[in-house]
C-alpha positions in Angstrom: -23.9 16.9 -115.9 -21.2 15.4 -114.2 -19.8 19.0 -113.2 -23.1 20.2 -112.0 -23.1 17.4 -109.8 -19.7 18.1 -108.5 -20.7 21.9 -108.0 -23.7 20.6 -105.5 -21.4 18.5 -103.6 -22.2 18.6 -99.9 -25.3 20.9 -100.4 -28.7 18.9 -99.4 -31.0 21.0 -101.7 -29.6 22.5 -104.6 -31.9 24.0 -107.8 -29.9 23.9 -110.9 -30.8 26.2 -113.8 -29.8 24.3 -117.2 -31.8 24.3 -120.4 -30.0 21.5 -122.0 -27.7 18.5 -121.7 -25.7 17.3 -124.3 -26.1 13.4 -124.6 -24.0 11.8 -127.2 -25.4 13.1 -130.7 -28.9 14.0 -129.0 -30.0 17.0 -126.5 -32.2 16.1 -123.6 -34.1 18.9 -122.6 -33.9 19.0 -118.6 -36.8 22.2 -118.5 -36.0 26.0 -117.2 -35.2 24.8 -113.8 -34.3 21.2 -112.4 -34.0 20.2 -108.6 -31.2 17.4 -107.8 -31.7 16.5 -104.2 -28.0 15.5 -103.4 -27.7 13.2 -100.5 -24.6 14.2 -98.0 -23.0 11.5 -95.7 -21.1 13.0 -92.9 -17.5 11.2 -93.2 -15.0 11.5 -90.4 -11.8 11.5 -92.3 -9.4 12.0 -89.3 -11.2 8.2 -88.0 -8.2 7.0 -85.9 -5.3 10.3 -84.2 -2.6 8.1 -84.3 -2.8 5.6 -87.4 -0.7 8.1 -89.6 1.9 7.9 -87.5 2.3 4.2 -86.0 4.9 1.9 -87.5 2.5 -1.2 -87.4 -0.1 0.8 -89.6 2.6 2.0 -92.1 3.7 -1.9 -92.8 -0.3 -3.2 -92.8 -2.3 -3.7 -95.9 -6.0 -4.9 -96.1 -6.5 -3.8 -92.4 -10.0 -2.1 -92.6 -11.0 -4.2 -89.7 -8.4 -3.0 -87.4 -9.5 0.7 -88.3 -13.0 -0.6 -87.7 -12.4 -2.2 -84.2 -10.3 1.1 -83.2 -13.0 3.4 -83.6 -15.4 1.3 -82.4 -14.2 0.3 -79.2 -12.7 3.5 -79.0 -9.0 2.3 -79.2 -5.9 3.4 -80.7 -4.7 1.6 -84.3 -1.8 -0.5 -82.0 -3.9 -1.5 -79.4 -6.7 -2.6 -81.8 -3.7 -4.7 -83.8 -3.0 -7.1 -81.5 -6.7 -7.7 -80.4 -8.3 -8.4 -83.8 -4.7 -10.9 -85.2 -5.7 -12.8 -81.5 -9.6 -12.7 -81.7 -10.7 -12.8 -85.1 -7.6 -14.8 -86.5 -5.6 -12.4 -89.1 -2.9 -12.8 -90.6 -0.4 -10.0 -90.7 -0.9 -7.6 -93.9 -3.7 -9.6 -94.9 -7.4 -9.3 -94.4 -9.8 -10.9 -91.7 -12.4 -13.6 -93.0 -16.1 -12.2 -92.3 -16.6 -15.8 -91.0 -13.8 -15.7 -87.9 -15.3 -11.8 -87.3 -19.1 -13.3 -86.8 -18.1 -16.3 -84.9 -16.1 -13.9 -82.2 -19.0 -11.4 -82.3 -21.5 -14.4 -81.3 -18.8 -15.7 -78.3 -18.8 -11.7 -77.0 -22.5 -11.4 -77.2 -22.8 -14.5 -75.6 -19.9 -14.1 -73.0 -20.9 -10.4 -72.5 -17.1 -10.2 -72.8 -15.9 -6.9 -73.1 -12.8 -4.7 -75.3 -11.8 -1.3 -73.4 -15.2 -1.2 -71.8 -17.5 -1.8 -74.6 -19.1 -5.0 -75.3 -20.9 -6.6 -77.9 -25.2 -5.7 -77.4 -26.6 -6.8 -80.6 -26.4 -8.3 -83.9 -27.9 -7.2 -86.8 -27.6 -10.2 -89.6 -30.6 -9.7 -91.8 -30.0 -4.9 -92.5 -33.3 -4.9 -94.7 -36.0 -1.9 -95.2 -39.6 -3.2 -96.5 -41.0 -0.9 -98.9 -45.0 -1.0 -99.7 -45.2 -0.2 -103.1 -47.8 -1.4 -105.4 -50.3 -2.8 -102.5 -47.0 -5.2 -102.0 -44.3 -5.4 -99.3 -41.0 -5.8 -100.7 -37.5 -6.1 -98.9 -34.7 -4.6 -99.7 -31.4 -4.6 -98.6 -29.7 -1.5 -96.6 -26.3 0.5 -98.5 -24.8 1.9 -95.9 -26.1 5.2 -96.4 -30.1 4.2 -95.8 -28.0 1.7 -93.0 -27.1 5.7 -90.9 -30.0 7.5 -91.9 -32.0 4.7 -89.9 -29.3 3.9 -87.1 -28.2 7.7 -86.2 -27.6 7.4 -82.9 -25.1 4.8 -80.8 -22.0 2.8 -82.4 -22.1 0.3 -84.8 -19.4 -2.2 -86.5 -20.6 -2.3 -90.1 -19.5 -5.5 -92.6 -20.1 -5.1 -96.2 -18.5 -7.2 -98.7 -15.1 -7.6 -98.5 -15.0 -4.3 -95.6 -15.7 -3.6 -92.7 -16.4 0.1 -91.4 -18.0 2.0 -88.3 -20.7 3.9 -87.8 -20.8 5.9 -84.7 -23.4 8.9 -83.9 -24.6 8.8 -87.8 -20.9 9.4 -88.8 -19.3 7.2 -91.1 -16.2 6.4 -90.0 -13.9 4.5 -92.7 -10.2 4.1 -93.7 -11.2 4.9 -97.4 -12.6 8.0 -98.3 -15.3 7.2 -100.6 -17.6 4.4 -102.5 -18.4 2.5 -98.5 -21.8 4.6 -98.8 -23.8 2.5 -101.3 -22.4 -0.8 -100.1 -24.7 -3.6 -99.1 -24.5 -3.7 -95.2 -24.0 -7.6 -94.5 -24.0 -7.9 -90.8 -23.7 -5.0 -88.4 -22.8 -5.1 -84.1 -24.2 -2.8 -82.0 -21.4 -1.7 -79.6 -22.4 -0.1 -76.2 -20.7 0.4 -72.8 -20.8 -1.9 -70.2 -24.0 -2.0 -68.1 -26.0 0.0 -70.4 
């Protein structure tokens, strides 16, 4: 099963002809023809031109933020360095606290301060989708995935646990290459131009 997944890998709509699956000691029969609607999340590998070749980046661990404020401000990885060690308080080679990154969101929103000509227009602390199922309203968190499929147009800084990310034009732009999608999306800024 796992290969026929793999083999509709970046297809949305895929019909899959398989009579049976082999499952441990049993067979479960999957019928003459099966449907897997495979989800695809557009992921800007080449986030940042320069990262993979600046001297700060080589020596940096735990620096998803800096990737994060790069592409969102629309920076390159050493100018974003020095902002986000001064702003949100990191320590070299180590990673940001979510609490110093919400705390300078709040003073930009409020201060309308701005990084590169982008500021700060919204915060997003509560990313939930109500569902009506049942004759009941139920919330649910956003992954990141349901998090672009609603938000696909403008630039947003994303926080997850223990990540942070950007989503920019329904592109998922990340310094790793994969698992970011199902993530719970803890807070998320809207990031806009000046005077817009």
């Amino acid at each position: 099963m796992v290969k026929l997944l793999r083999q509709v890998a970046g297809k949305s709509l895929r019909t899959l002809y398989k009579r049976s699956w082999p499952f441990g000691a049993f067979f479960l029969p999957l019928g003459i023809i099966k449907t897997i609607k495979v989800m695809e999340i557009k992921l800007q590998a080449q986030w940042i031109t320069d990262a993979k070749d600046s001297i700060i980046a080589k020596g940096e661990t735990n620096d998803c933020v800096v990737y994060a404020t790069a592409s969102a401000f629309g920076l390159t990885y050493d100018q974003a360095h020095p902002i986000v060690r001064e702003r949100f308080n990191r320590p070299d080679r180590k990673g940001t606290r979510t609490i110093n990154i919400i705390k300078e969101m709040k003073r930009m929103v409020e201060t309308q301060e701005s990084i590169n000509g982008q500021c700060i227009k919204e915060i997003i602390s509560k990313a939930t989708k109500v569902y009506h199922t049942y004759g009941k309203d139920v919330e649910r968190k956003n992954r990141v995935s349901t998090f672009i499929k609603e938000h696909n147009t403008g630039t947003y800084l994303i926080l997850t646990s223990n990540h942070a990310l950007t989503v920019k034009d329904g592109m998922m732009i990340d310094n790793i290459t994969k698992g970011s999608g199902k993530s719970f999306v803890k807070r998320a800024f809207k990031v806009e131009p000046v005077g817009s």
